[in-house]
N, CA and C atoms as an extended XYZ file, in Angstrom:
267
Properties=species:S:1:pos:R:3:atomname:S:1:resname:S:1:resid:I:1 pbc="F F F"
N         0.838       -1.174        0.000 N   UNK     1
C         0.000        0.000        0.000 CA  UNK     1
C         0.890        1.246        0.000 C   UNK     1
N         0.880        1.939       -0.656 N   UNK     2
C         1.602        3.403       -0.691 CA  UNK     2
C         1.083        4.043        0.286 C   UNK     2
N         1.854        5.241        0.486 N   UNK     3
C         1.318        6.441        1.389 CA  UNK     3
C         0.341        7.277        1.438 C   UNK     3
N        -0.218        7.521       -0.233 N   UNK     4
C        -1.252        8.338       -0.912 CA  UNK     4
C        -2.065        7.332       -0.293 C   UNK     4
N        -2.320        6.090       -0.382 N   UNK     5
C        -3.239        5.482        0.209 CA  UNK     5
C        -3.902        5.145        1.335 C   UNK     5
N        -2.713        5.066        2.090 N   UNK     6
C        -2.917        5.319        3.753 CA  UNK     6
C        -3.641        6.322        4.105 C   UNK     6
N        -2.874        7.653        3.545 N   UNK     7
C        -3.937        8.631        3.546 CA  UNK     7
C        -5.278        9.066        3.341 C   UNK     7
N        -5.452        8.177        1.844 N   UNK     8
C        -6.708        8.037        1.285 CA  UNK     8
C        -7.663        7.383        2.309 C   UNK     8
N        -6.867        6.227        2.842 N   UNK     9
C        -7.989        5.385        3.556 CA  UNK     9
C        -8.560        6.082        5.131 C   UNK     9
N        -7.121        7.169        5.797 N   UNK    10
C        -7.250        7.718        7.342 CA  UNK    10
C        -8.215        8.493        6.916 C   UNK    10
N        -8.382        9.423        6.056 N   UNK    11
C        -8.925       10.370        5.973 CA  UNK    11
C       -10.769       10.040        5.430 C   UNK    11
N       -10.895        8.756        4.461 N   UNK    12
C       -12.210        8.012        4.801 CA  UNK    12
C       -12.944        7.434        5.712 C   UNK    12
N       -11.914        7.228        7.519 N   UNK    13
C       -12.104        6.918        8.126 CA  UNK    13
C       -12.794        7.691        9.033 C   UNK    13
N       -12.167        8.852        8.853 N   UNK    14
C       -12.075       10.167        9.550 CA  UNK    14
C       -13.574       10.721        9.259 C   UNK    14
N       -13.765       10.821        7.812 N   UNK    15
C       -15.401       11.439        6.835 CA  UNK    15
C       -16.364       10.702        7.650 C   UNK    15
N       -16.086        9.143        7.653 N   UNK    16
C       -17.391        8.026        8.201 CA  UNK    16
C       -17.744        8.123        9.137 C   UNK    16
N       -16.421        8.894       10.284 N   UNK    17
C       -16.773        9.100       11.751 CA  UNK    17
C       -17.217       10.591       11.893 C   UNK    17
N       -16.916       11.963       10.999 N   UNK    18
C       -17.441       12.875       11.142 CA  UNK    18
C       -19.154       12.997       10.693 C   UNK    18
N       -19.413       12.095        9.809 N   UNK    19
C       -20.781       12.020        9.530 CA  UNK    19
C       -21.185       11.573       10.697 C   UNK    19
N       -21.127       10.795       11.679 N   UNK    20
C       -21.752       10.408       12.167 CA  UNK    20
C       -21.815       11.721       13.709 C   UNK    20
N       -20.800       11.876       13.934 N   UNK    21
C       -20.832       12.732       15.242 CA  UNK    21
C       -21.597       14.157       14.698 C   UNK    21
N       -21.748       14.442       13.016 N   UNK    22
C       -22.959       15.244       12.294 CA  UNK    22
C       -24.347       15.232       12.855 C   UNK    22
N       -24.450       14.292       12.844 N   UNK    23
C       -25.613       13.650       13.209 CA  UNK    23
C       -26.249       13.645       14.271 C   UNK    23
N       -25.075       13.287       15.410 N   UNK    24
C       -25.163       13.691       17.177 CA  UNK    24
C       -25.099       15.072       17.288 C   UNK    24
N       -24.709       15.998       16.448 N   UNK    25
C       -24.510       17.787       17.316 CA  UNK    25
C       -25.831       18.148       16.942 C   UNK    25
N       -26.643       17.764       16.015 N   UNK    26
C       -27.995       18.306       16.055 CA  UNK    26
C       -29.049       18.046       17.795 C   UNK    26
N       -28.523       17.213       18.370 N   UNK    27
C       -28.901       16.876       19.850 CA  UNK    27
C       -28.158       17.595       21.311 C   UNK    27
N       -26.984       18.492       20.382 N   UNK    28
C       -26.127       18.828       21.538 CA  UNK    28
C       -26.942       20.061       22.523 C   UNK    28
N       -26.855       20.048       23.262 N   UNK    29
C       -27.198       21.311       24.172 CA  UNK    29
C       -27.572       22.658       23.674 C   UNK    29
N       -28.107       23.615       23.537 N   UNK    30
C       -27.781       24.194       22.852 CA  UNK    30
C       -26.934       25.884       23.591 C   UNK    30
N       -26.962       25.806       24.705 N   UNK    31
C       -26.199       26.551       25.459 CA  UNK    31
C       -24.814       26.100       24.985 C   UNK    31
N       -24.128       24.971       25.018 N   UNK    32
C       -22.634       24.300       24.920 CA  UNK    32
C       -22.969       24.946       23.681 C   UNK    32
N       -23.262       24.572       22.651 N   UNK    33
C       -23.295       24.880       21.274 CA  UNK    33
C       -22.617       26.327       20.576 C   UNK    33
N       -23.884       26.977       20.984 N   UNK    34
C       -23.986       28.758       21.170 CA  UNK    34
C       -22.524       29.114       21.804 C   UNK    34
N       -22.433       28.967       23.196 N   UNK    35
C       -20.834       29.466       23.633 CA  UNK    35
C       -19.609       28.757       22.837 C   UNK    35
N       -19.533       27.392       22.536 N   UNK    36
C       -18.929       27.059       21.799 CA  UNK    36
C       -18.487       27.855       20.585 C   UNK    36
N       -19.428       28.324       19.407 N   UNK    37
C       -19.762       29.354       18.698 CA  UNK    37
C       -18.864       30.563       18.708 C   UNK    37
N       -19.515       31.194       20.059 N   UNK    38
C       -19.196       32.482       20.616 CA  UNK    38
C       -17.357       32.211       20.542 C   UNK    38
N       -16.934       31.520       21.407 N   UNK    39
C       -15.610       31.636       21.452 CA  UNK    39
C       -14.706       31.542       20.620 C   UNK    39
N       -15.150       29.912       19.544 N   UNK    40
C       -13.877       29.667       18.374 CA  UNK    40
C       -14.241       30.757       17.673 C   UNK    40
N       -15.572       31.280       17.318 N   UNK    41
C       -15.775       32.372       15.839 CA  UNK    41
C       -15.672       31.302       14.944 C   UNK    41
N       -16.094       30.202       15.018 N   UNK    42
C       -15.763       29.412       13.380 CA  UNK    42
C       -17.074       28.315       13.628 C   UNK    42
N       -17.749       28.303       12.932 N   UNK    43
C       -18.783       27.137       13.024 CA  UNK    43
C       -18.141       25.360       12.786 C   UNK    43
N       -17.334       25.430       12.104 N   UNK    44
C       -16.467       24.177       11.341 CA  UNK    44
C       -15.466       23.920       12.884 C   UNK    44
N       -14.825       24.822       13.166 N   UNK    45
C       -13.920       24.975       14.753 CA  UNK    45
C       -14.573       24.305       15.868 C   UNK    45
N       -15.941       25.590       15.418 N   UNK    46
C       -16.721       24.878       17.209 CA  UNK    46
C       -17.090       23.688       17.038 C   UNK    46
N       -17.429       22.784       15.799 N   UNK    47
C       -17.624       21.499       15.631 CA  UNK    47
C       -16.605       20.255       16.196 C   UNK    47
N       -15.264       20.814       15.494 N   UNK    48
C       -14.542       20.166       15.630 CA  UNK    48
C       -14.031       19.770       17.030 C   UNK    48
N       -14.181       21.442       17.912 N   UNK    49
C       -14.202       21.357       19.451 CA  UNK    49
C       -14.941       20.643       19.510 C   UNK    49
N       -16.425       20.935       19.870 N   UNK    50
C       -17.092       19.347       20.379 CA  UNK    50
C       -17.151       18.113       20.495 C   UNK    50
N       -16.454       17.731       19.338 N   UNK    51
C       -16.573       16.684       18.850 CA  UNK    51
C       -15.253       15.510       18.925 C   UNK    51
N       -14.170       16.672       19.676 N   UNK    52
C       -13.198       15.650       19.816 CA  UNK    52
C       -12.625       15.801       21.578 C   UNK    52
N       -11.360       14.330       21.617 N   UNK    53
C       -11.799       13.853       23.135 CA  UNK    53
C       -10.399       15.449       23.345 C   UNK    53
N       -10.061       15.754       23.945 N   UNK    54
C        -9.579       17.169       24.572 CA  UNK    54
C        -8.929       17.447       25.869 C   UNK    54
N        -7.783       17.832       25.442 N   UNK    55
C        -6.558       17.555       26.980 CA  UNK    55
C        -7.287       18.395       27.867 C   UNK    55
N        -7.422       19.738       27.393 N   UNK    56
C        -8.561       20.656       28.594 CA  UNK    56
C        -9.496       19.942       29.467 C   UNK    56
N        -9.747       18.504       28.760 N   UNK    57
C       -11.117       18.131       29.280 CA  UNK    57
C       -10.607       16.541       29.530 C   UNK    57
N        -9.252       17.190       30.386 N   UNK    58
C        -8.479       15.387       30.737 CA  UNK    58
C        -8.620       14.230       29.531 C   UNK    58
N        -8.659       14.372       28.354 N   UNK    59
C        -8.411       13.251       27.212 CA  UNK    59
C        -9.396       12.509       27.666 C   UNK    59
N       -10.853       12.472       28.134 N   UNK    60
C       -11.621       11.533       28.587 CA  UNK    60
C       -12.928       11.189       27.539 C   UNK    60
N       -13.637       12.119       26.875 N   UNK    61
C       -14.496       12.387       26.476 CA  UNK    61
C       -14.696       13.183       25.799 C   UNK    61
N       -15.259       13.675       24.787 N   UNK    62
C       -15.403       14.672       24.266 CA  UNK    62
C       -16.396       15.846       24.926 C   UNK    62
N       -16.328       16.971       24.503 N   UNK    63
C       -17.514       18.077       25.220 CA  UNK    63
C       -18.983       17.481       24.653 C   UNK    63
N       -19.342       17.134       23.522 N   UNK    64
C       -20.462       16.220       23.058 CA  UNK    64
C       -21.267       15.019       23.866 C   UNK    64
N       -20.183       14.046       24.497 N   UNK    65
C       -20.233       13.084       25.308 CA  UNK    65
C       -20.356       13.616       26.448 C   UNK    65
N       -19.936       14.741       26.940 N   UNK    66
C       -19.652       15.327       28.341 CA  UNK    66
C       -21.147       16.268       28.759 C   UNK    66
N       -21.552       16.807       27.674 N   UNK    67
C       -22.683       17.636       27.792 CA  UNK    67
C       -24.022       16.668       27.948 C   UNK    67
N       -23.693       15.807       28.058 N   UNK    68
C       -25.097       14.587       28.634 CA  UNK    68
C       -25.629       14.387       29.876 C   UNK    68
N       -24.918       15.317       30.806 N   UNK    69
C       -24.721       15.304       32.153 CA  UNK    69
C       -24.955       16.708       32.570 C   UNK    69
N       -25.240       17.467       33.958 N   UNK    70
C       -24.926       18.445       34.187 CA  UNK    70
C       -23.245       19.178       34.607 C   UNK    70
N       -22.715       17.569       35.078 N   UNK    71
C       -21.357       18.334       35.602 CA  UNK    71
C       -20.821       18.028       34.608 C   UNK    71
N       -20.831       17.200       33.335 N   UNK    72
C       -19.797       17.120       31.989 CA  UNK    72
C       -20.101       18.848       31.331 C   UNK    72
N       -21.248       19.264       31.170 N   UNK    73
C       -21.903       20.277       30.861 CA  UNK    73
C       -20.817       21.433       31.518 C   UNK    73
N       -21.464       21.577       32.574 N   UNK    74
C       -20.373       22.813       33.236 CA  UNK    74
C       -18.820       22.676       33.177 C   UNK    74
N       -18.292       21.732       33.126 N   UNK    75
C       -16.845       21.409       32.516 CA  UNK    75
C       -16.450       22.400       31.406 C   UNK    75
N       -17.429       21.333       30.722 N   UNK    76
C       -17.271       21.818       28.793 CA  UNK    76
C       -17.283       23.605       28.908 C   UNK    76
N       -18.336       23.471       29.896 N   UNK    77
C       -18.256       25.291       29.784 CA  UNK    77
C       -17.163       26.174       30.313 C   UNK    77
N       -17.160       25.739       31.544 N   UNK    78
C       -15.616       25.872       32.471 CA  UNK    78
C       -14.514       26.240       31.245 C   UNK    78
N       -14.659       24.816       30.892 N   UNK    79
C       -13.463       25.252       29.571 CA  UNK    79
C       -13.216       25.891       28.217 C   UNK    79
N       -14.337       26.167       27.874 N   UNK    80
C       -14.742       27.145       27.163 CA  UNK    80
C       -14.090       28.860       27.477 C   UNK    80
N       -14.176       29.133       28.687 N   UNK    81
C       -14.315       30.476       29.705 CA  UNK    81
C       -12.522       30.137       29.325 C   UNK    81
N       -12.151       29.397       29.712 N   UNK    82
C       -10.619       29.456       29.896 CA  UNK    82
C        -9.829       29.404       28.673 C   UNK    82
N       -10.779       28.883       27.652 N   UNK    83
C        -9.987       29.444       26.447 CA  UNK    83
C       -10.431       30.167       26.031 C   UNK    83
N       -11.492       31.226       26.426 N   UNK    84
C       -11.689       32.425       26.076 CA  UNK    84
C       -10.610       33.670       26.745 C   UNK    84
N       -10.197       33.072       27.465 N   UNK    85
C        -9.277       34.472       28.107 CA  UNK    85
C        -7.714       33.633       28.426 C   UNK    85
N        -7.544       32.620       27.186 N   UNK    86
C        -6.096       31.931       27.018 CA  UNK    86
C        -5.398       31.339       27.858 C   UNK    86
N        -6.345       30.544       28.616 N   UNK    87
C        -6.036       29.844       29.473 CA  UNK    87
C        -6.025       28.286       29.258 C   UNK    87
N        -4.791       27.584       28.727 N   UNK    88
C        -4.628       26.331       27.826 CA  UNK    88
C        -4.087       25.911       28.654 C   UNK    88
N        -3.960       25.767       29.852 N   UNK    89
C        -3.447       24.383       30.623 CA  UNK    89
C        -4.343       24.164       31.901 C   UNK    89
C-alpha cells in the first residue's frame, strides 16, 4: 500500500466518523453549542471542538459526550471560559 493510500484510507475513516458525530450535534445542548460558537468564531472549529476527546477536558471524552450530564456540561463550559481568556493548561 503506498502512502497516498494510507492517507486516502485515514482520511475516509475520519469522513465516516465525522458524519456520524454530524448527526449527534444536532442533539447537543444548545447553550454548549452557542458558547462554543461564541468563542472559536468558526462554526467548522466549534464542531470540531465538540466533537473531539480534549486535553482541557483530561483526554476523557469529548464536550459532546460530556454535555449529557450536568457536571460534563459545566466542565465543557468551564473550559470554554478558559480558552476564552487563554487559558490552555
Amino acid at each position: 500500500m503506498t502512502v497516498a493510500q494510507k492517507l486516502s484510507e485515514a482520511l475516509q475513516r475520519n469522513l465516516e466518523r465525522d458524519q456520524v458525530l454530524a448527526k449527534e450535534l444536532i442533539h447537543i445542548d444548545e447553550e454548549l453549542a452557542a458558547r462554543a460558537l461564541v468563542v472559536i468564531e468558526n462554526p467548522l472549529g466549534a464542531a470540531y471542538w465538540l466533537t473531539r476527546v480534549l486535553p482541557i477536558l483530561d483526554n476523557e471524552k469529548t464536550p459532546l459526550e460530556l454535555s449529557r450530564t450536568p457536571e460534563g456540561k459545566a466542565a465543557c463550559l468551564q473550559a470554554l471560559g478558559r480558552l476564552e481568556y487563554g487559558i490552555f493548561g
